[in-house]
C-alpha positions in Angstrom: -7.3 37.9 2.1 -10.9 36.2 1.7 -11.4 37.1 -1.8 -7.8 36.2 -3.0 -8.7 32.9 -1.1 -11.6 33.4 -3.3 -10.3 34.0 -6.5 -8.4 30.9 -6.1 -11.3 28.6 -5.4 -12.9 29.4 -8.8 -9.3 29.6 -10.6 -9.1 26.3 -9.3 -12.5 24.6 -9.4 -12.4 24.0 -6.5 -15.7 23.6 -4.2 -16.4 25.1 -0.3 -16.3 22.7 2.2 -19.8 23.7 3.7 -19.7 27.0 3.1 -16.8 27.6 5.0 -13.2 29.3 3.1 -10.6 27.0 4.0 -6.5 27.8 4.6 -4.6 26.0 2.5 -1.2 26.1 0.0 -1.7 25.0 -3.9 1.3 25.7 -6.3 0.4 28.0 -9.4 1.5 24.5 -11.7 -0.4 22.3 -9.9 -3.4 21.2 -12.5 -7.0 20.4 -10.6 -10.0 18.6 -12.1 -13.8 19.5 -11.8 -15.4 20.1 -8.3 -12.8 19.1 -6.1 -13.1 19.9 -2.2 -10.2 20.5 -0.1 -10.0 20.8 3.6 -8.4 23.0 6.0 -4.0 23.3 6.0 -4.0 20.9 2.8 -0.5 21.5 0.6 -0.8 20.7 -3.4 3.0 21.0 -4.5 4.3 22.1 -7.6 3.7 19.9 -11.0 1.1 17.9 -8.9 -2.2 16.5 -10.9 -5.6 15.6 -8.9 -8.5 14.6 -11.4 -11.9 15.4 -11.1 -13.9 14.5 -8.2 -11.5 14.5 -5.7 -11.9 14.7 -1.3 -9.2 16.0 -0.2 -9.3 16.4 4.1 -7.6 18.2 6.5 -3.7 18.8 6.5 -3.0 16.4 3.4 0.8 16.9 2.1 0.6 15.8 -1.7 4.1 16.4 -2.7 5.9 17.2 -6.5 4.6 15.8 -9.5 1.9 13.0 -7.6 -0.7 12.0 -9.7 -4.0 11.8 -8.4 -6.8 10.2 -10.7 -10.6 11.0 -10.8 -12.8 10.3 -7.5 -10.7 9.4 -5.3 -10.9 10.3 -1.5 -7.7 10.8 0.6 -8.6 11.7 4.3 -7.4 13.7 6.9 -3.3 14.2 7.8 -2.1 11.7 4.9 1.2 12.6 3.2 1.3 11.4 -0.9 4.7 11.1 -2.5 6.9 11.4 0.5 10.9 10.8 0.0 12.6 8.0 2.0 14.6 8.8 5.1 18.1 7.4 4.7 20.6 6.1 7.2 24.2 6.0 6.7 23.8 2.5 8.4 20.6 1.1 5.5 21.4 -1.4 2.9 19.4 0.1 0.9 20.6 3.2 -1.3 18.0 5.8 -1.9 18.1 7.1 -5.7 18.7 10.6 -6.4 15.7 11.4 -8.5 12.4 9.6 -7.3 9.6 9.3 -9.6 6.3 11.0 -8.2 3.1 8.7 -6.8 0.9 7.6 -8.8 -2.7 7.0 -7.3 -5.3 5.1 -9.8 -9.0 6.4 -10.0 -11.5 5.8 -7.3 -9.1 4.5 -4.7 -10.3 5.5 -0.9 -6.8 6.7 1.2 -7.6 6.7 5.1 -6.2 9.3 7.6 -2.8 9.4 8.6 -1.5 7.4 5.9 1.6 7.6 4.7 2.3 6.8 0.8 6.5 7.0 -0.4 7.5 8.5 -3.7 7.9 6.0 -6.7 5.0 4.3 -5.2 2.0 3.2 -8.4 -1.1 2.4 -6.5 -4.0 1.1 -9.2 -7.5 1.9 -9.5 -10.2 1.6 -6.5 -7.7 0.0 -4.0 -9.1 0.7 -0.1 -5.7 2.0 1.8 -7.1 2.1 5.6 -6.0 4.2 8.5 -2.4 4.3 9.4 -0.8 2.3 6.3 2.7 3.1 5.5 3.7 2.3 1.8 7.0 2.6 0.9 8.7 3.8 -2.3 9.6 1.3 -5.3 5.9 -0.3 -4.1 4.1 -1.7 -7.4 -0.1 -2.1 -6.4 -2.9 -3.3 -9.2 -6.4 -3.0 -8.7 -8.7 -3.6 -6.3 -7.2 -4.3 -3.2 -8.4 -3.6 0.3 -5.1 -2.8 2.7 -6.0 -2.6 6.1 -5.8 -0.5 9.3 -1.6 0.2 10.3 -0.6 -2.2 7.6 3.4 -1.7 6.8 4.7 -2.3 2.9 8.4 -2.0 2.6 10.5 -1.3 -0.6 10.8 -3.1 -3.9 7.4 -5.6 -3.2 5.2 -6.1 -5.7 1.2 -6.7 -5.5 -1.2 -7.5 -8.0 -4.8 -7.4 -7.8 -7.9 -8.4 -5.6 -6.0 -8.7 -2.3 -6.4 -8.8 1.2 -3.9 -7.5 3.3 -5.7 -7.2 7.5 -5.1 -4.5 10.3 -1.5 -4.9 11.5 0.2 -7.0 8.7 3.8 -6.3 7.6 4.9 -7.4 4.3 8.9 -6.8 4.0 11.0 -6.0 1.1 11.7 -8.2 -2.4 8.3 -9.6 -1.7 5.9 -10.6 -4.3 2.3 -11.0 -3.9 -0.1 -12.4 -7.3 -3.8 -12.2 -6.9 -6.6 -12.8 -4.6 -4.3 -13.7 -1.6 -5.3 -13.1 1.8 -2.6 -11.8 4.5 -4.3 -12.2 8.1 -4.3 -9.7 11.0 -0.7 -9.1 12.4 1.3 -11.3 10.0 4.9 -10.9 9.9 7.2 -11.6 7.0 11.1 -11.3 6.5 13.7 -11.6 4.3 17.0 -11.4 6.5 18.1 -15.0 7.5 21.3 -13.3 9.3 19.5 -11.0 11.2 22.0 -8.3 10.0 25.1 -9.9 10.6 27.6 -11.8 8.1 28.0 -10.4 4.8 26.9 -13.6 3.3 23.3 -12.1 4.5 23.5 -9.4 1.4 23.7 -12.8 -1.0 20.1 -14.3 0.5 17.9 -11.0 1.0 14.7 -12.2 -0.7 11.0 -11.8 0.7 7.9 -13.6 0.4 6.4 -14.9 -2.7 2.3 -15.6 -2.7 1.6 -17.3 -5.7 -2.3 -16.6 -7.0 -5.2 -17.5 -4.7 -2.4 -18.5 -1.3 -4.0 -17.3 1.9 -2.0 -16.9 5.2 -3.8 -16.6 8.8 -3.9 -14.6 11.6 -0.7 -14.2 13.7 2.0 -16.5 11.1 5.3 -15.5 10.7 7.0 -16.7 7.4 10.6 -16.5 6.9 13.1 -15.3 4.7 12.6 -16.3 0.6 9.7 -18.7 1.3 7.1 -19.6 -1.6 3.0 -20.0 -0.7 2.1 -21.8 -3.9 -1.3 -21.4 -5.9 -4.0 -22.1 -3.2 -1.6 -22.8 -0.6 -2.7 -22.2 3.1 -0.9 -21.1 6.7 -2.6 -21.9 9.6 -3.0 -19.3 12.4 0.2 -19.1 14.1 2.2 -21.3 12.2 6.1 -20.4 11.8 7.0 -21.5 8.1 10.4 -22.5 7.5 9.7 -24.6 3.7 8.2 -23.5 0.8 4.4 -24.1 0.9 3.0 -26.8 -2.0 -0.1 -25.8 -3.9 -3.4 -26.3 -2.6 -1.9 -27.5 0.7 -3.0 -26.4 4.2 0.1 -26.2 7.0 -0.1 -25.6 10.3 2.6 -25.5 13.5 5.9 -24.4 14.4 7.8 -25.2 12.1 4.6 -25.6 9.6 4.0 -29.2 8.3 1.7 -30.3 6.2 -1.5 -30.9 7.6 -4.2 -31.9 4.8 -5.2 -30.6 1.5 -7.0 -27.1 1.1 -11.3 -28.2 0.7 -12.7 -28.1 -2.3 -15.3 -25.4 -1.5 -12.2 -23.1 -0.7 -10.3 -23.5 -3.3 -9.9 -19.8 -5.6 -11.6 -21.9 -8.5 -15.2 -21.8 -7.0 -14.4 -18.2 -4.9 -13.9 -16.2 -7.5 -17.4 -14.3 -7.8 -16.8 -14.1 -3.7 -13.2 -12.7 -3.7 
């Protein structure tokens, strides 16, 4: 047993983890990189490609066909490539044939994450602890998605985002560039609630345009705008599309004063 464990390790390039021959399932077609360590109970599926210097931890599912680019880190108990559980009850109709996951080069994953088929993540994107992405997720570069943050279907994302610990961003969103999403944010896009078939006429997330920030604890409701530079105060409930390079605060948000000069995207960008 330990030297066809062995024989698999060099077939594969794969490296010890400290010495130590680990237990783990990789399909004959999956195709490895250079120097690659894998932990303990890791599955590699069939068709599945992980570039070169790769981490993989302990009890990592990477399922069919994912693509995994060069230096990237995925740690312990995260699942790549999942399929979508789907109700009889759901809106939403789950496609037959899901394209795999696409993960860019020298992105970090954090443990216990959970990343949907169909889902293109970008190069050296952060993905904390606990983040659930769903499938039909688009994600550019460079973006740092925190600690039990929630991504629904069909959003969009660009690049050089901040999305904090506990954030949900729902379905048909769209976020551009250097936005910030504070801790424990809530977004929707269901102005019934699920009730009235009008409702299925209206779905429509969140749109961030470039540079809009929101704070800690806001909810924003269904189909709202955050224009260029716009701000949300902490706790603000925001019921009207948000002008550019305004700041509004409350319940329902009003407009409170224009965004300072010093924090406007035009003289952050170095710091973003």
């Amino acid at each position: 047993m330990h030297f066809l464990l062995a024989c698999l390790f060099v077939e594969k390039n794969l490296v010890l983890v400290e010495g130590v021959m680990m237990n783990h399932y990789i399909a004959d077609s999956a195709r490895l990189g250079k120097e690659i360590k894998v932990g303990g109970n890791t599955i590699i599926m069939d068709d599945a490609v992980i570039g070169n210097y790769c981490q993989i931890g302990n009890n990592v599912v990477i399922h069919p066909g994912t693509y995994i680019g060069d230096n990237v880190r995925i740690d312990d108990n995260t699942v790549i490539g999942k399929k979508p559980l789907t109700s009889p009850r759901s809106i939403f109709k789950t496609p037959q044939e899901l394209k795999p996951a696409i993960i860019g080069a020298n992105s970090q994953i954090g443990a216990n994450v959970i990343i949907y088929a169909q889902c293109e993540i970008g190069e050296s994107n952060m993905i904390a602890d606990l983040a659930t992405i769903r499938e039909n997720v688009k994600i550019g570069d460079l973006n740092i998605i925190g600690r039990n943050v929630t991504i629904e279907n069909y959003v969009q994302i660009g690049s050089r985002n901040k999305l904090e610990t506990n954030c949900y961003i729902t379905a048909y969103s769209e976020i551009e560039d250097y936005c910030f999403v504070g801790p424990c944010v809530a977004t929707s896009n269901d102005n019934y609630m699920a009730r009235d078939p009008e409702r299925f006429n209206h779905f429509k997330g969140v749109t961030m345009k470039r540079g809009a920030r929101i704070g800690v604890h806001a909810t924003i409701l269904p189909g709202i705008i955050i224009e260029e530079d716009a701000c949300v105060a902490a706790g603000s409930v925001v019921t009207h599309n948000v002008p550019a390079g305004k700041v509004v605060l409350g319940s329902p948000a009003r407009i409170l004063r224009d965004v300072p000069e010093a924090q406007l995207l035009k003289n952050n960008l170095d710091k973003s």
